[in-house]
KEBA-818792 format. One record per residue (C-alpha): residue number from 1; residue in one letter; x, y, z. Coordinates in steps of 0.001 Angstrom, whole numbers, plus 500000, padded with zeros to 6 digits. Each point is the difference from the previous one (the first is absolute). Example, Ala and Ser with C-alpha at 12.3 -4.5 7.8 and 13.67 -1.06 7.14 Angstrom:
% residues 2
1:a:512300:495500:507800
2:s:501370:503440:499340
END
This chain:
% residues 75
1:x:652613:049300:125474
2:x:501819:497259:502058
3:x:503110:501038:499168
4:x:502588:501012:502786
5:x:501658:503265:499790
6:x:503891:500471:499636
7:x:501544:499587:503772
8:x:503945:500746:499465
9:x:503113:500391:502349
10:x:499245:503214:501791
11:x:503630:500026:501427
12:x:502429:497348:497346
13:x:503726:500239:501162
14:x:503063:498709:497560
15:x:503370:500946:501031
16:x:502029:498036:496478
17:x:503286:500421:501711
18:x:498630:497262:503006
19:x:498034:497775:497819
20:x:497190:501000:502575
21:x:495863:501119:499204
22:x:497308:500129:502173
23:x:496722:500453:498282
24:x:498686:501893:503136
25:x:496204:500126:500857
26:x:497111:500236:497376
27:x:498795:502961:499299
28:x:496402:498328:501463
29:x:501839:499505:503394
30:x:501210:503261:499686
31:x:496617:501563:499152
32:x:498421:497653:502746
33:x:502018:501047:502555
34:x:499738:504357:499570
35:x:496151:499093:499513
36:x:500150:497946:503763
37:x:501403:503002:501705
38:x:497260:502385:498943
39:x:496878:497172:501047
40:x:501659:499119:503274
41:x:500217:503909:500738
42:x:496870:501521:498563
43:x:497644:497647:501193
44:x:497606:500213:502273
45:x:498372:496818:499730
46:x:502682:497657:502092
47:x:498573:500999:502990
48:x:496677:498010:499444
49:x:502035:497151:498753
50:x:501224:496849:501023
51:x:503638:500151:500845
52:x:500459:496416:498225
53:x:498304:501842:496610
54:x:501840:503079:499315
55:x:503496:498561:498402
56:x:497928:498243:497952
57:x:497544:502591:498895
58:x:503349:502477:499250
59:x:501820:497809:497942
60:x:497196:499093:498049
61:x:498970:503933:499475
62:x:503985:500462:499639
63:x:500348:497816:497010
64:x:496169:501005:498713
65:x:501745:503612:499732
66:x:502893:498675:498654
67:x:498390:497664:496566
68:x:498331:503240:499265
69:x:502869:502239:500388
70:x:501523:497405:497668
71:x:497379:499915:497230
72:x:499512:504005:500098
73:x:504086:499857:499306
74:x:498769:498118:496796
75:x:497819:502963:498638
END
């Protein structure tokens, strides 16, 4: 199944009497970024990395977390 799950506003913002909305962040980013904060602290692992390879191994986990908390949303 290669289809994407549903990735919404997490935070949209309309205020009618200003003509103004802000769609906010996805909820992907937003998933993304509460899954970064728990494999930057429980991790053990950075200290046999690279420097240069750990902001890219995080994001990539981040948004791996993410797409599934997505598609279990689905369910």
């Amino acid at each position: 199944n290669n289809k994407k799950p549903e990735n919404p506003f997490a935070f949209p913002y309309s205020d009618e009497l200003e003509g103004y909305t802000q769609n906010g962040m996805t909820l992907r980013d937003y998933f993304a970024a509460k899954a970064m904060q728990s494999l930057i602290i429980n991790n053990q692992k950075w200290n046999y990395m690279s420097y240069s390879d750990i902001p890219k191994i995080i994001t990539r986990d981040s948004y791996k977390i993410a797409d599934a908390m997505l598609k279990q949303r689905e369910l």
